[in-house]
Steps between C-alpha positions, in 0.01 A plus 500: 500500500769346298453827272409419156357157373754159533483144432476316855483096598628545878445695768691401865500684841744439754338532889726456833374284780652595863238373732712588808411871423112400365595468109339272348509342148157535329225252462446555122660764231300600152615640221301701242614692173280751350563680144303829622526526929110425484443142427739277671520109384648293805665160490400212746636644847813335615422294823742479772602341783572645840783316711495552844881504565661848574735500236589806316426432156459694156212291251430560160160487317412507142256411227669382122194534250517503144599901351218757581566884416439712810633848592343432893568235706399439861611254800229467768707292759203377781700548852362334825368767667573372831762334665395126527417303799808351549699806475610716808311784361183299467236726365712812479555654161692349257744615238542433111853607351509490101837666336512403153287484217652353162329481141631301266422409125680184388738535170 
């Protein structure tokens, strides 16, 4: 809820990847805007890619569109799940850190 209505063309979340402890980057991240918290418009879903190397990391995702007015906006980041096959925790649960959020409105 960004609290009243505001002029937005980019949206970008920042998610950790530390596989040795079963955090994983995620598969795809949407963003949506809404002017009322009801009906939500979302923007193609970023696709990403999952390396296998166990390299801490911090990625960041975002959509640029041209300037909507929303008051809502939400980030539905699409985790694994489940530790993948080649991972020592094959199958166990896995883990999806996300730590920032950032709207922006071009000037």
């Amino acid at each position: 809820d960004l609290s009243r209505d505001k002029g937005v063309t980019r949206i970008s979340a920042s998610c950790m990847a530390a596989v040795r402890s079963w955090i994983f980057l995620p598969q795809s991240v949407t963003f949506s805007t809404s002017a009322d918290g009801s009906l939500f418009n979302s923007m193609p879903p970023v696709i990403t890619s999952l390396p296998e190397d166990q390299r801490r990391r911090t990625e960041e995702y975002f959509s640029s569109f041209p300037e909507v007015t929303a008051r809502y906006v939400r980030v539905f980041a699409r985790g694994l799940g489940v530790c993948p096959p080649w991972h020592a925790g094959a199958g166990s649960k896995a883990w999806l850190f996300c730590d920032e959020i950032i709207v922006e409105k071009s000037n």
